[in-house]
C-alpha positions as CSV (number, residue, x, y, z in Angstrom):
1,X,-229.3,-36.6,15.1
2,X,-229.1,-37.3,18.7
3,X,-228.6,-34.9,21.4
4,X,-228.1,-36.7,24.6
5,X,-228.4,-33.1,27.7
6,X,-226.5,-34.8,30.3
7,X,-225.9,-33.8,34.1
8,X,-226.5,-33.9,38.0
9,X,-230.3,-34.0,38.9
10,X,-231.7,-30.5,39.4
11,X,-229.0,-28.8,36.7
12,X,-231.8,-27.8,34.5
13,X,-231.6,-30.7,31.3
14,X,-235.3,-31.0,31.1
15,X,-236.5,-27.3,30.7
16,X,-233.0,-26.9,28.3
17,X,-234.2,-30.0,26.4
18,X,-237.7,-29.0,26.1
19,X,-236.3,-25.4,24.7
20,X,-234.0,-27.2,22.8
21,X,-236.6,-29.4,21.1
22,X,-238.3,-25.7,20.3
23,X,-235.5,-25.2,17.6
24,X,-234.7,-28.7,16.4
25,X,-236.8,-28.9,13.5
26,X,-238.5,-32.6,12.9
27,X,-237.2,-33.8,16.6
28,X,-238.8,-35.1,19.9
29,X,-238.0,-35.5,23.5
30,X,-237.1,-39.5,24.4
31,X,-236.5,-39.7,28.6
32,X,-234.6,-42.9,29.5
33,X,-235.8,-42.0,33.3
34,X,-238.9,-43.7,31.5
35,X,-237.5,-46.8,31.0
36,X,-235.8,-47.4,34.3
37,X,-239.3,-46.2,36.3
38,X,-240.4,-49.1,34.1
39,X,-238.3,-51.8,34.8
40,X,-238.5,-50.4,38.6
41,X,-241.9,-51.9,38.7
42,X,-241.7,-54.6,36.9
43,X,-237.9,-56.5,38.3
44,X,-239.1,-56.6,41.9
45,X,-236.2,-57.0,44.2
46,X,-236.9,-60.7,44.5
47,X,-235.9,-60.9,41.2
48,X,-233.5,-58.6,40.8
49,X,-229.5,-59.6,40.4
50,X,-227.0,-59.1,43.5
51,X,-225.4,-56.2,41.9
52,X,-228.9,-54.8,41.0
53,X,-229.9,-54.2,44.4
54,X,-229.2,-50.6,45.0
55,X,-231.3,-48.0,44.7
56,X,-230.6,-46.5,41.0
57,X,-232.8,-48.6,38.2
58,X,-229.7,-47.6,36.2
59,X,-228.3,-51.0,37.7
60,X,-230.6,-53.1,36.2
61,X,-229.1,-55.1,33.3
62,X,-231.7,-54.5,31.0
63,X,-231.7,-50.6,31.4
64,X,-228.8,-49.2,29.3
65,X,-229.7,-52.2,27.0
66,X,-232.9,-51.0,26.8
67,X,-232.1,-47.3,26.6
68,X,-230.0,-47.6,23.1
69,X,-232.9,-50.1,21.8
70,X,-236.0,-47.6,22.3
71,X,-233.9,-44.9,21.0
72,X,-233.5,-47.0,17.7
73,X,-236.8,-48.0,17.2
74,X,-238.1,-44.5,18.1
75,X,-235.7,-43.6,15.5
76,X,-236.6,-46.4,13.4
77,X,-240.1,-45.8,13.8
78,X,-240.8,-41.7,13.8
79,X,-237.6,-40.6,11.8
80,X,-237.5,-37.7,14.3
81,X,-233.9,-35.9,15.6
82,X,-233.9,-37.4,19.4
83,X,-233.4,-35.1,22.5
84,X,-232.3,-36.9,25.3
85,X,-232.1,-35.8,28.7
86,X,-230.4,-37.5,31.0
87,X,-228.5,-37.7,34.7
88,X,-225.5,-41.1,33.6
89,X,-222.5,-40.1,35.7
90,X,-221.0,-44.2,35.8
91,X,-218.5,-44.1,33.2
92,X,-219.6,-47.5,31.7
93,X,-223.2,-47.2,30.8
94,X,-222.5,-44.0,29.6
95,X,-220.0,-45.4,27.0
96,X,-222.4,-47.7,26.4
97,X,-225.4,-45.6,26.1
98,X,-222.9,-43.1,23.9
99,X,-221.6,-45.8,21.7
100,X,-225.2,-47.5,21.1
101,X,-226.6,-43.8,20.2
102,X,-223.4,-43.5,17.8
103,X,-224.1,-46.5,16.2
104,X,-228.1,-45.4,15.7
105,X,-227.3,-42.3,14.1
106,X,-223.3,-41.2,13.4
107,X,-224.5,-37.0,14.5
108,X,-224.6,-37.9,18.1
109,X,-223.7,-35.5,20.5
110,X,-223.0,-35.4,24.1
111,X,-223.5,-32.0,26.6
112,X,-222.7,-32.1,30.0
113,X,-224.3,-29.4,32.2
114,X,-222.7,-28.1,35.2
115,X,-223.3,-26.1,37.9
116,X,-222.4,-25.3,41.6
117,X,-223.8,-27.4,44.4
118,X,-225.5,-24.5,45.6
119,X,-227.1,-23.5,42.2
120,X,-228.4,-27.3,42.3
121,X,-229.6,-27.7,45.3
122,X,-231.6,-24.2,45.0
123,X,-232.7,-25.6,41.4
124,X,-234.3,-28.5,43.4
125,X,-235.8,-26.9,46.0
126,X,-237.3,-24.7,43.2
127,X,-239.1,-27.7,41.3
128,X,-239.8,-29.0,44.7
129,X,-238.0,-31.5,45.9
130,X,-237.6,-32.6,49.8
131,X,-234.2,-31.1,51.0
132,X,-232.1,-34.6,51.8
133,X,-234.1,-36.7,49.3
134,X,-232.4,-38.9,46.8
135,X,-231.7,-36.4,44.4
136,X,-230.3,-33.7,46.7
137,X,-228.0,-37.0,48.1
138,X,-226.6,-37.4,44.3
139,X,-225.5,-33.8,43.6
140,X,-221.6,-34.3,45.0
141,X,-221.1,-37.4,43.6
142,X,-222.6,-36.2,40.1
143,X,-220.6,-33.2,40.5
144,X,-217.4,-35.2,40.8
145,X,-218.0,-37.6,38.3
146,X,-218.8,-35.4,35.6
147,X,-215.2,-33.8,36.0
148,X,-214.0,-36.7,33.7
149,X,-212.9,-36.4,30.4
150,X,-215.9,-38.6,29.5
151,X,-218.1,-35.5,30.0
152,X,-215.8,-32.7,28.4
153,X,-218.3,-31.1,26.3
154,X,-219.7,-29.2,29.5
155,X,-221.1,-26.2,29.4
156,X,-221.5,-24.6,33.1
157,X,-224.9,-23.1,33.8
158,X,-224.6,-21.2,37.1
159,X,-225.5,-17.2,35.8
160,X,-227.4,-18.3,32.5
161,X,-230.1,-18.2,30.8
162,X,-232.2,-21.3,29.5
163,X,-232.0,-19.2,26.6
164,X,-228.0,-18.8,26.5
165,X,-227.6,-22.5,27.2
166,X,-229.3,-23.4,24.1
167,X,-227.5,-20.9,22.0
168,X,-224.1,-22.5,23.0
169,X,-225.3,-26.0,22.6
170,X,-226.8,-25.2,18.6
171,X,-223.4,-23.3,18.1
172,X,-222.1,-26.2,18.5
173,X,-224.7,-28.4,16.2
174,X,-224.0,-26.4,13.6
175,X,-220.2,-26.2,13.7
176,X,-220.4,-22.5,14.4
């Protein structure tokens, strides 16, 4: 099984992963944010692609490529249940990333948490981040993109525990 916990940077998909992972028996935590600080330092901007220049190492080519091929061999390698948390708003590598983790393993599911700008931008401030930094500059444009029907399975966070989150995502696992 894969789980990808999906939404805007401060929404809490870490600390619900890591809970998560507490209840998903023979499972471990797999961050693609791994993989793109990777290729951050080694495709220097010299080398990087025109459309690669920006300043998201999810634009790098290799990175959703990359993302779906460690999840396999991690699979592959471990035969562990994969929790995946993740911040992929752009509609393509998501379908991408979605489809490649279908193909891996056929119980793939997607969870989209949501929350308020406000709740978000306290959540930040909380794990201390710089009001204004990059991550604080993503929230309305995560926000708005994960109003698409690509991210349906939401579940909206402001008011609730880590606790409750993770109840309504295994109700959901286990076709309850």
């Amino acid at each position: 099984m894969i789980i990808m916990v999906n939404g805007a940077f401060g929404v809490g998909k870490t600390t619900v992963a890591k809970e998560l992972h507490k209840t998903i028996k023979e499972s471990m935590l797999y961050d693609p944010e791994e993989v793109g600080f990777m290729l951050r330092s080694i495709i220097t901007e010299d080398i990087k692609l025109p459309e690669e220049r920006t300043d998201n190492f999810q634009d790098l080519k290799l990175w959703k490529v990359l993302v779906v091929q460690v999840a396999e061999q991690l699979r592959r390698q471990y035969n562990k249940n994969l929790i995946v948390p993740m911040t992929i708003s752009d509609k393509e590598y998501f379908h991408y990333i979605y489809k490649g983790f279908k193909g891996i393993d056929k119980e793939t599911y997607h969870f989209c948490l949501i929350a308020e700008e406000p709740t978000i931008h306290e959540r930040l401030r909380l794990r201390g981040e710089t009001e204004g930094n990059w991550c604080y500059q993503q929230t309305s444009k995560c926000v708005a993109a994960f109003q698409a029907e690509e991210f349906a399975q939401q579940i909206k966070t402001d008011g609730k525990s880590i606790d409750d989150i993770v109840k309504e995502m295994k109700r959901e696992i286990d076709g309850l």
